[in-house]
Every structure is written in C-alpha cells, then in structure tokens.
C-alpha positions, 0 to 999 in steps of 0.5 A: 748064185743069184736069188730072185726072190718074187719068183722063188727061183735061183740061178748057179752059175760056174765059171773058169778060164779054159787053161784051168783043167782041174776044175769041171764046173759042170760036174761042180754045179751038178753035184751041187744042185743035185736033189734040187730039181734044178735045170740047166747045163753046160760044159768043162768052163762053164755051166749054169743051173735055175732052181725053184725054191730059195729055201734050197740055196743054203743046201746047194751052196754047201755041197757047191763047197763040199764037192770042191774040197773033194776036187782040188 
C-alpha cells in the first residue's frame, strides 16, 4: 500500500510471480478493499486498487491479512 496524503487517496497493489498458483491477488485485493468503494482490477498476478479516503487503510490492511490466512 501506498497512501497520498493531500489527495486523501491510497493505492493497494498485489504482486506474485507466475509460478506461485496458490495465491490470486486479484481475489486477494478485493476481499481486502471490499466496503471501501475502491476501484481498480487485475488478474491472478497481479491487481492493484485506488481508494479514497486514508481513513480506510488500517481496515483494508486487516482484511488484506485475514483473507491470506484463510488461503494459504
């Protein structure tokens, strides 16, 4: 994650090499910006996500951690 504080806006962005297929960091940015309003996309590899309002990054950093546990 990556915050801009004068826009009140922050980035997620997920990344993994191909050869890893028990991680879809698609699913992964999703389930963790969801509730936010968030925008963005991507696919199995990689996926990256604008949401306004920094107020929101401690929330989505938890379900970020949440949704990984239930994964891996």
């Amino acid at each position: 994650m990556s915050a801009d504080e004068s826009e009140d806006k922050f980035i997620v962005l997920a990344f993994c090499h191909k050869s890893t297929k028990s991680v879809d960091c698609n699913a992964w940015a999703s389930a963790a910006i969801e509730g936010t309003g968030g925008k963005g996309g991507g696919k199995k590899d990689s996926a990256q996500f604008t949401i306004s309002g920094i107020s929101s990054i401690v929330s989505v950093l938890e379900n970020a951690k949440l949704y990984f546990k239930c994964v891996v």
